[in-house]
C-alpha positions in Angstrom: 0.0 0.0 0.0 3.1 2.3 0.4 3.8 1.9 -2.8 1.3 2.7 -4.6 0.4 5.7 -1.9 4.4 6.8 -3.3 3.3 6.7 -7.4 -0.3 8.5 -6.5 1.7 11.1 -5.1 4.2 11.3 -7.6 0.9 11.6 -10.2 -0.4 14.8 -8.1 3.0 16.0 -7.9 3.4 15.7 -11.6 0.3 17.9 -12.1 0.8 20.6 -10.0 4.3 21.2 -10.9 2.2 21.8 -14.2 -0.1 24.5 -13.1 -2.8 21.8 -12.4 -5.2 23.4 -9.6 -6.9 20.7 -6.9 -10.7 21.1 -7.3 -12.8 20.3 -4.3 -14.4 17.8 -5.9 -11.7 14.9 -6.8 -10.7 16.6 -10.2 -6.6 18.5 -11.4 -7.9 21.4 -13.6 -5.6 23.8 -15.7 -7.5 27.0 -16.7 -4.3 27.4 -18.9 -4.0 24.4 -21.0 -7.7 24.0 -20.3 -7.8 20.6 -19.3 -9.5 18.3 -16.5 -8.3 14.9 -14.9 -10.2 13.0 -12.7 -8.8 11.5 -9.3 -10.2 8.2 -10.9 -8.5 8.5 -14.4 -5.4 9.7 -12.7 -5.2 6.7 -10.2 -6.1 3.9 -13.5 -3.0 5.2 -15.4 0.5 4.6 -15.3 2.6 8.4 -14.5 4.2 7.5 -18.2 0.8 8.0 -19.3 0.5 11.3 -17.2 3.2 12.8 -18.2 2.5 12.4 -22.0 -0.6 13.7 -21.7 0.1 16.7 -19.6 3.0 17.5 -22.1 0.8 17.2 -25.2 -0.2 20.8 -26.3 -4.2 21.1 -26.5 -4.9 22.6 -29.8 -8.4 22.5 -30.0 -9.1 25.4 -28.0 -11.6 23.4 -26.2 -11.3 22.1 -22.9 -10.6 18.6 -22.5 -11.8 15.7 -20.5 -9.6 12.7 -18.6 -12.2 10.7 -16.9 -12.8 7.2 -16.4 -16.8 7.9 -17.4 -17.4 10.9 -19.7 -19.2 14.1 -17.7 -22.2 15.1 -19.2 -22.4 18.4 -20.6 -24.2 19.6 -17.5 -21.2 18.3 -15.4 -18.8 19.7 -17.8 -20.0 23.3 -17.6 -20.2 23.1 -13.5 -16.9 21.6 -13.7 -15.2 24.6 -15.5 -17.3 27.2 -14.6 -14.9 28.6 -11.3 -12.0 28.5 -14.0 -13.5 30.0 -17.0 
């Protein structure tokens, strides 16, 4: 249980040395790169994973979305809405 304790730290460490805020309600959000991952998403994937996809540039414009089960649109707007 250390372990993996250790590597979820690590994961939330990762994020927040990359401007990734701690929302009250289990998600990292960056108003910057406009993106949103879920405790749950975060906790299923390796850090390799993490740190591709927090170094990948998001040229959409749109914000994105790294949960295990996609938000609604309803979710999504009360999600972003502080950050926006």
């Amino acid at each position: 249980m250390i372990e993996f304790d250790f590597v979820e730290l690590n994961k939330y460490k990762i994020l927040e040395d990359n401007n990734y805020t701690k929302d009250e309600r289990d998600f990292y959000i960056s108003k910057t790169d406009k993106r949103v991952f879920s405790f749950g998403r975060i906790g299923n994937e390796s850090i390799a994973w993490l740190e591709q996809e927090v170094k990948q540039p998001n040229t959409s414009g749109e914000w994105q979305f790294f949960c295990n089960v996609d938000p609604s649109e309803g979710l999504r707007t009360d999600i972003i809405s502080p950050y926006v």
